[in-house]
C-alpha positions in Angstrom: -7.9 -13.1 5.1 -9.9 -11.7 2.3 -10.1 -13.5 -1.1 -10.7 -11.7 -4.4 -11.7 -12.5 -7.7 -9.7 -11.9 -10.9 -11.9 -9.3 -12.1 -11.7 -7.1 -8.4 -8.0 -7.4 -8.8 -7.6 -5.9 -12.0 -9.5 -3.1 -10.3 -7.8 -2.4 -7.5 -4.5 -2.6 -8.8 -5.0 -1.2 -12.1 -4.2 -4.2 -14.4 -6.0 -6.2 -17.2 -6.8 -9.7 -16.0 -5.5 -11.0 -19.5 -2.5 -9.6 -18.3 -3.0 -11.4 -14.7 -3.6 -14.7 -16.3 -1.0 -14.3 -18.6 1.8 -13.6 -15.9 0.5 -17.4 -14.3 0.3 -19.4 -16.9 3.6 -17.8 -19.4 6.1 -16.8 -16.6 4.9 -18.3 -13.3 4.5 -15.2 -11.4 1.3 -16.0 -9.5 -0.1 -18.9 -8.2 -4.0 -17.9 -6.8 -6.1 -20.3 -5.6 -9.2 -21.7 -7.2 -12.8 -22.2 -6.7 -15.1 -25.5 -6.8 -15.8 -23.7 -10.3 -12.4 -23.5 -11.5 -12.1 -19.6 -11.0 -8.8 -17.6 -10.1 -9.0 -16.1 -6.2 -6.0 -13.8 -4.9 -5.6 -13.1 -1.4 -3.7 -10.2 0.3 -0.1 -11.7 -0.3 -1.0 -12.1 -4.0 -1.8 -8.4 -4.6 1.3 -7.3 -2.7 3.4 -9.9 -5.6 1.2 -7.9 -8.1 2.2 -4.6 -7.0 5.5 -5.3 -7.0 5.9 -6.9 -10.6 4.1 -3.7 -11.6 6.7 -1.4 -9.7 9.4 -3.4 -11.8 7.8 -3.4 -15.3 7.1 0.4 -14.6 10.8 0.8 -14.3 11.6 -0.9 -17.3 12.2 -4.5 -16.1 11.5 -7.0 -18.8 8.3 -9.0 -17.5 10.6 -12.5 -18.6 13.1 -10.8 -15.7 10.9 -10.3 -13.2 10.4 -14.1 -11.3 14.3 -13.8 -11.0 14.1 -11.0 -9.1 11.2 -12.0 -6.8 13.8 -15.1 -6.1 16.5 -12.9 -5.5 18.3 -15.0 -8.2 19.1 -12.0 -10.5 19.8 -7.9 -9.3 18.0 -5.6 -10.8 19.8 -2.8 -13.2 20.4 0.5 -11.0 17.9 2.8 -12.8 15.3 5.1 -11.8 13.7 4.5 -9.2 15.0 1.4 -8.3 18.2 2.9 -7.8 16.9 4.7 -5.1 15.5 1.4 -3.5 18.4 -0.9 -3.9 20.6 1.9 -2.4 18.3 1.9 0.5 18.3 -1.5 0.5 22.4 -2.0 0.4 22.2 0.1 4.0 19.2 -1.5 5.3 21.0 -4.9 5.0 23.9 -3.8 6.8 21.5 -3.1 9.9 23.2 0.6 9.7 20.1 1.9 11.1 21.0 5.4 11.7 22.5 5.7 7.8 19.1 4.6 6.8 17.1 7.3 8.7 19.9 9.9 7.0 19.3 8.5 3.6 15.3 8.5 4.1 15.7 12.2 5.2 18.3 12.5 2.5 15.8 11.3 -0.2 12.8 13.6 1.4 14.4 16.8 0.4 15.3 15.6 -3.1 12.0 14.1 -3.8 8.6 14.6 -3.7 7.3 12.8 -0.2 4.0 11.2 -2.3 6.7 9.9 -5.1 9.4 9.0 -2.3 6.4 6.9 -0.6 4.9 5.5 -3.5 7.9 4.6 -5.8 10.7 3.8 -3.3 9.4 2.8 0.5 6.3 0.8 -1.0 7.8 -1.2 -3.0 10.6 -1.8 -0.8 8.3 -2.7 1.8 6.7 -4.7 -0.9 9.9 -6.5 -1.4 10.8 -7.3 1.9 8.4 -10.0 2.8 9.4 -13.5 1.4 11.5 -14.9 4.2 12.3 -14.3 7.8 15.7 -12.7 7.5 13.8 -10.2 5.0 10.3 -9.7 7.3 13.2 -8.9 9.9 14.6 -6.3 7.7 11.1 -4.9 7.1 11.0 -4.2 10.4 13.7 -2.7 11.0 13.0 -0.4 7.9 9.0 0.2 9.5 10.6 1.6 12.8 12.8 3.9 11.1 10.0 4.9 8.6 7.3 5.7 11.7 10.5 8.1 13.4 10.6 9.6 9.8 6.5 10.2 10.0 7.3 11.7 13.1 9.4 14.0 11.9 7.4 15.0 8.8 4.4 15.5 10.8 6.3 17.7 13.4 7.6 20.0 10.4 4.3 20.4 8.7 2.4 21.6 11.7 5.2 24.8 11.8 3.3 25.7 9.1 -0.2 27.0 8.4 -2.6 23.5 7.4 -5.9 22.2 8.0 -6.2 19.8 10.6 -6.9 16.3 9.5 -7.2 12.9 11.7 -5.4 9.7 10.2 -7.0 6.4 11.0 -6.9 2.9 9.9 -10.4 0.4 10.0 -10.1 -2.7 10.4 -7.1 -5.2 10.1 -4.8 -3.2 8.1 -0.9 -3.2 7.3 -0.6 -0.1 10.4 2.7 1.1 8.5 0.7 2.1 5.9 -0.8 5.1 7.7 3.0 6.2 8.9 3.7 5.8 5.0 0.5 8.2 4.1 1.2 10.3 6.7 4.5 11.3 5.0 2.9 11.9 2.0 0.2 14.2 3.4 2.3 16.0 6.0 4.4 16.8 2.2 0.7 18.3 0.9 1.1 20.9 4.0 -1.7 19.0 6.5 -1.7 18.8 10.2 -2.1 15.0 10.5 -3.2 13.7 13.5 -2.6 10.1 13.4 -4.0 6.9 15.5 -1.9 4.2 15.6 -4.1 1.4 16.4 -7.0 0.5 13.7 -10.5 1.2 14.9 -13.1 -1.9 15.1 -15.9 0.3 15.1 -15.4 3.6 14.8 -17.4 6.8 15.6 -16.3 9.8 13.8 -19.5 12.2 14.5 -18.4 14.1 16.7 -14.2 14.2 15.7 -13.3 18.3 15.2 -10.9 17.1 12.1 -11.6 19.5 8.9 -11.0 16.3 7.1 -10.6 12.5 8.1 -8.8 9.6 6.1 -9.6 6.4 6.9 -7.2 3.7 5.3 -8.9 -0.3 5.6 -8.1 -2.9 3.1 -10.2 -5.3 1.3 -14.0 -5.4 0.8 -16.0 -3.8 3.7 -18.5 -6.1 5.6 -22.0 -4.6 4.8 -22.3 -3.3 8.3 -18.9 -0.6 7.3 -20.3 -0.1 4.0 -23.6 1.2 5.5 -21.4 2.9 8.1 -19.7 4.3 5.8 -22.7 5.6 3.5 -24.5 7.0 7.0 -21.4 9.4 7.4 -21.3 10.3 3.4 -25.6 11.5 4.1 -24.5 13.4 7.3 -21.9 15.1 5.1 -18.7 14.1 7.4 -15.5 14.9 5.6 -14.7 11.4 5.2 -12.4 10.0 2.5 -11.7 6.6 2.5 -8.1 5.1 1.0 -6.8 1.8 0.7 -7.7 -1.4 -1.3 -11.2 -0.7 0.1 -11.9 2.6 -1.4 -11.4 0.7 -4.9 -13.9 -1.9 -4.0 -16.2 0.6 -3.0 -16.7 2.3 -6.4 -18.4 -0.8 -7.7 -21.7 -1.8 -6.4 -22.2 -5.3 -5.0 -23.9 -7.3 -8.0 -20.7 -6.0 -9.6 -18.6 -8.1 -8.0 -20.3 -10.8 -9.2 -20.3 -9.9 -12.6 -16.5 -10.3 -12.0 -16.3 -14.4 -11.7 -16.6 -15.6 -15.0 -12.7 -14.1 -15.4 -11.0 -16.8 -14.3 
């Protein structure tokens, strides 16, 4: 599991770690570990907590609100967004699996698929992970969402695209890529997707006009200088996920990141 400071948080999900610090210590939203030195480290569960309080406050949820619904003690107001995800929610809950692929498809000719992905399924997903009976409706929801990527990937190849190949690195969260395969089948792209995360991939030779590759948390140094090899022999690599954050700061950088405790 990969540990991060207080400082590479705030980076990859976009937050100020006064903020972080104050959502611990004023409303008891977080509880990261600490260091012999007394400084703050988040794992992988903590930045999925931290992505969803920020789905809430962006939808107008009073911070002061928010550990209530993390409980499940207090429902949210139907607004928004969250409209959207408590109404997929209702159905998912009444294990009505074949209303919740109608409302997914429902919802992906209203809305955007990026938007749909990243304001609706991600933080539901998000949401669903605190207790057994709710991992159990996650799945559920993941097997209906991968039929949907399908679908979406099916539709878009009717259509003239560039190819592009899909892949995760690593030990990922493997929904993920079914979740950005929606969104880029929605941008027009022939995805071609692998299921199972590569260990240690080789992408010379791959006939793909582009290549995403999703991994999450720091890269070892052996896939950062993997990764750097492919950027000098100009392969159309882009890399997504936590990692691709971490990525855009060098090294010593990280370091500079401890004394924000």
């Amino acid at each position: 599991m990969s540990l991060y400071s207080i400082g590479e948080v705030a980076r990859i999900c976009g937050i100020n770690p006064v903020t972080l610090r104050a959502w611990q210590r004023r409303y008891g939203l977080l509880k990261p570990q600490r260091t012999e030195g007394g400084h703050r480290l988040f794992d992988d569960s903590d930045l999925e907590t931290i992505r969803t309080i920020l789905g809430w406050i962006n939808r107008g949820v009073p911070v002061s609100q928010v550990k209530g619904l993390l409980e499940g003690s207090i429902t949210p107001l139907p607004s928004g967004w969250s409209q959207l995800e408590q109404k997929l929610l209702g159905v998912l809950q009444e294990e009505k699996t074949q209303k919740v692929r109608q409302l997914i498809i429902e919802l992906g000719r209203e809305y955007p698929p990026d938007s749909l992905v990243n304001n609706v399924l991600r933080p539901l997903r998000t949401r669903l992970t605190s207790t057994p009976s709710t991992l159990y409706l996650r799945g559920l929801l993941d097997g209906v969402l991968i039929e949907h990527a399908v679908m979406c990937m099916n539709a878009a190849r009717k259509k003239s695209g560039i190819k592009v190949l899909l892949a995760g690195w690593g030990d990922i969260d493997r929904t993920e890529l079914w979740l950005e395969s929606i969104a880029r089948s929605g941008e027009g792209l022939h995805i071609d997707l692998l299921p199972d995360p590569l260990v240690d991939p080789h992408l010379e030779g791959v006939k793909a006009q582009q290549i995403l590759l999703w991994a999450e948390g720091r890269l070892t140094n052996i896939q950062r200088n993997k990764y750097l090899q492919w950027q000098k022999l100009g392969l159309p690599i882009s890399l997504l996920g936590s990692a691709a954050v971490l990525l855009q700061n060098p090294p010593e950088e990280a370091h500079d990141a401890l004394p924000f405790r």
